[in-house]
N, C-alpha and C positions, 0 to 999 in steps of 0.2 A: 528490499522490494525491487530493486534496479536490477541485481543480479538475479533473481528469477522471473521476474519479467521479461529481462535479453535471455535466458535459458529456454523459457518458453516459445518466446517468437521463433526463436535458430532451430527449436523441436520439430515446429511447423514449417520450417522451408522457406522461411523470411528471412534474407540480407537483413543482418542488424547492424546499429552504429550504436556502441556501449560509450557515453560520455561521464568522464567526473574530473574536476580539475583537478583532482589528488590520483599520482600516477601508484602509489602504492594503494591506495583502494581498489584503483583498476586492477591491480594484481591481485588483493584481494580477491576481489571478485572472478577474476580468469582461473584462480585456483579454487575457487567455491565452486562454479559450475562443473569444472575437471572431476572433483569429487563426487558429486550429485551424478555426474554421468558415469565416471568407475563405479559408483552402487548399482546403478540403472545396467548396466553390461556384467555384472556379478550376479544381476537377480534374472537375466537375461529376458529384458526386457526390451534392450536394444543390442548390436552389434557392435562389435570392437570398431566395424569402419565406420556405419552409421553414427558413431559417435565424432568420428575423427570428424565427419563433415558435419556433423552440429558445430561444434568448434569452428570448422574453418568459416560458417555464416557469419561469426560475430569479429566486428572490428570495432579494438578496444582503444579509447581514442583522447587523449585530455586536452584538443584540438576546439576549439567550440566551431570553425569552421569546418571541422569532417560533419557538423550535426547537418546534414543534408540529404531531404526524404520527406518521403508524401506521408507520413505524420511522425510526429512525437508525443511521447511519451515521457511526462517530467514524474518523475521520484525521488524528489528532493526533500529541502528541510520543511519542515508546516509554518512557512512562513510566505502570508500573502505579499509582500513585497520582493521576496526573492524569486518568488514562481512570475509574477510578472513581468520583473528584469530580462529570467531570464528567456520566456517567452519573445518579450520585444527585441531582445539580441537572437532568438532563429527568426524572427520573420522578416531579418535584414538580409540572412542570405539565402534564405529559401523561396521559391517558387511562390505566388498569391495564391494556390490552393492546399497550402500545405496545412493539416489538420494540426491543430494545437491542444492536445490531451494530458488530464493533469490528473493525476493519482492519489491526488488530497481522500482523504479518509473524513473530512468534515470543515476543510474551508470554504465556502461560498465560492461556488464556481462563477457567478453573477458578479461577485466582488475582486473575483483575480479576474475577470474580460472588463471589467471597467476599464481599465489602464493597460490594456493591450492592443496594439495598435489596428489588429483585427480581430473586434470581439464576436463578430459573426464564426469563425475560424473555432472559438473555444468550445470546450468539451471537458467532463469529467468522466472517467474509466477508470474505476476504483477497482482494481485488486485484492485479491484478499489472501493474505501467507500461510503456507507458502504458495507462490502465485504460480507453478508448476501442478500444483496437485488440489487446489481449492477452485469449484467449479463456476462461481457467482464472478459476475462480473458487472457493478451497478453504471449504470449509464447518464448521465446527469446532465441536463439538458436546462439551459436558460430561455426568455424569451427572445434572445439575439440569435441562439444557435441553429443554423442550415438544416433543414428535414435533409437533405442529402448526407450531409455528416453525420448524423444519427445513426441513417442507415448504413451510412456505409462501417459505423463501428461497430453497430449491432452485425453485422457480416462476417467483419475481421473477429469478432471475440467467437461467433460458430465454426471459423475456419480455425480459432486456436484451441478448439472444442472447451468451451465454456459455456454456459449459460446465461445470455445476458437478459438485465430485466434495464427497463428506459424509467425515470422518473425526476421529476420536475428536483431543480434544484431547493434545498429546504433544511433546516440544522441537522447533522448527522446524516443525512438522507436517508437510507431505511434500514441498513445492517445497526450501523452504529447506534442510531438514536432508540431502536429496540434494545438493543444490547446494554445501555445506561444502566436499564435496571439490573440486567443480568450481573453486570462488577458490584453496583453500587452497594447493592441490597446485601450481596457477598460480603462484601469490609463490614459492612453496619453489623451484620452476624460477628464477624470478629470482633471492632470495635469495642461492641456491647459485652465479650466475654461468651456470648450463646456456642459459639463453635470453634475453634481450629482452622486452621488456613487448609490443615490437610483432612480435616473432616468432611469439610464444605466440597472441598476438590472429587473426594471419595462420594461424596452422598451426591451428588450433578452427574458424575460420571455412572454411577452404577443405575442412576435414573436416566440414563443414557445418548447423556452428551458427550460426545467425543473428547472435549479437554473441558476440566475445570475452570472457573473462573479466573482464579491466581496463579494456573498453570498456563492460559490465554495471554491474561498478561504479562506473564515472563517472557513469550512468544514475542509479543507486539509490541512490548517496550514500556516499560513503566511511563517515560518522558511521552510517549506518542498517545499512551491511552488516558494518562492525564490529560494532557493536551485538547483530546475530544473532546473528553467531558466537561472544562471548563468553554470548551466554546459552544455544546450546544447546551449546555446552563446557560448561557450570557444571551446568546441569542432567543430561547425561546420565556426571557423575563426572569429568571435565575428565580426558578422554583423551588422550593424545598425539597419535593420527591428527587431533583436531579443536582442538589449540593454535591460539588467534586468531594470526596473523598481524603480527610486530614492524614492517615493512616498512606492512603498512598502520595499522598505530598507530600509525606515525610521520607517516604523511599526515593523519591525524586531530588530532594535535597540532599539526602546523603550517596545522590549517585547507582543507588540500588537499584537499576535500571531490568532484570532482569536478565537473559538469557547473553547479550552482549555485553555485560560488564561482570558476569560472572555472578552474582548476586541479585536478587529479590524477593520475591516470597520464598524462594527456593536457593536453593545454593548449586551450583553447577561447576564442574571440571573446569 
C-alpha cells in the first residue's frame, strides 16, 4: 500500500518522502513503481519523460528524520502501538500543523490519537489496492479531529482524483465492515462443501463484481483480511453472523498469505 500510495502522490505532482527502515524494501518498492510506470508508458498512457519526473518526485529514504512534510501518510503493520510510536516520533521533528494520516483498514482511528501527542492532528485515509487505480478514499474522522483537516484531506484525495466519502470513526468503517459478509459467507459456502473457491470466484464475478472473493483476498492479504475481521467481530460483541473464518485461519497459520507469498486460495508464479 506504501508503494502505491507514493506512486500516486508523484502521479499528481506531489514531492514525496517514501520511508521504511528496511532499505531493500525501499528497493523493492523503487523497482515496483519503475515497473507500474514502464506498463503505464507501454500502454501509452504516459511519457517516457513524464515518467522519468514521476520518479524524480519521490525520495526513498530509511532516514526517519527525512519524514518532513505538511502530512503523512503511515502504511505500516496493523498494529495500534506501532502506528502510535510512530506517529509520536514525526511530531518531534515536524512542524505543529503537520497532519497525521493513517491508512488502518479497520483500527480505531479514536484508539491510535489516544496516545499521540497531537490527537487533534489524527486522521484516517484509507486506500484501497491497488491505490493507483481504486477510486474510494474513506476519511475517518474522530471527535478530536480539526474540520480543517478534514477538508483539507477531503481536497488532497480530489486533487489525487479520488473519491472521497468522510465518516465517523466506527469497526471497519464502511468498505470493510460491508465487506465481512461479502468473504465470510464465501468460506461458509466452501467450508460447508456447497461450492468451490473457484465456483464462488466465477459465480460473484459473472454477477458482476470485478474480483471474487478469494481472488480479493489473495490481493489484500490473507494476514490483513483476517486481521479485520477479527477486529470488527471483537468490537461490535463478536457476533455470530461476523465469526472470522477457520478455513482462512488456517491459511494464515500455514503462511498462505496469498498473492505475496505465492500461495492462498490460488497459487501464483
Amino acid at each position: 500500500m506504501g508503494t502505491g500510495i507514493a506512486q500516486l502522490s508523484a502521479m499528481k505532482g506531489i514531492s514525496t518522502i517514501q520511508f521504511d527502515i528496511s532499505t531493500d524494501m525501499l528497493e523493492k518498492s523503487r523497482k515496483g513503481i519503475e515497473a507500474n510506470l514502464n506498463t503505464l508508458v507501454n500502454k501509452d498512457r504516459i511519457g517516457p519523460l513524464e515518467k522519468e519526473e514521476i520518479i524524480s518526485r519521490i525520495k526513498f529514504s530509511s532516514q526517519i528524520n527525512d519524514c518532513v512534510a505538511d502530512l503523512v501518510i503511515e502504511a505500516i503493520i496493523e498494529k495500534k502501538e506501532a502506528k502510535q510510536d510512530l506517529f509520536n516520533q514525526l511530531t518531534l521533528i515536524n512542524h505543529p500543523q503537520t497532519i497525521l494520516a493513517s491508512n488502518t483498514s479497520s483500527i480505531s482511528i479514536t484508539e491510535i490519537a489516544k496516545k499521540v501527542t497531537s490527537p487533534s492532528r489524527v486522521i484516517g485515509m484509507h486506500f484501497f489496492n491497488p491505490a493507483p487505480v481504486m477510486k474510494l478514499v474513506e476519511i475517518v474522522r474522530t471527535e478530536d479531529t480539526e474540520e480543517e483537516i478534514i477538508q483539507a484531506i477531503v481536497t488532497l484525495s480530489e486533487k489525487m482524483g479520488k473519491i472521497p466519502v468522510v465518516c465517523n470513526d466506527s469497526p471497519g468503517f464502511i468498505v470493510n465492515r460491508v465487506a465481512r459478509s461479502y468473504y465470510l459467507e464465501a468460506m461458509r459456502l466452501v467450508e460447508a462443501g456447497l461450492a468451490t473457491v473457484e465456483t464462488v470466484d466465477i459465480a460473484l464475478e459473472s454477477a458482476g463484481f470485478k474480483m471474487g472473493p478469494f481472488r480479493l483476498m489473495d490481493l489484500i492479504g490473507m494476514d490483513i483480511n483476517f486481521g479485520v475481521s477479527q477486529i470488527v467481530w471483537k468490537a461490535l460483541g463478536e457476533p455470530d453472523r461476523l465469526r472470522p473464518s477457520l478455513l482462512q485461519e488456517q491459511k494464515v497459520k500455514q503462511n498462505e498469505l496469498g498473492r505475496k507469498t505465492g500461495k492462498g486460495f490460488y497459487t501464483y508464479p
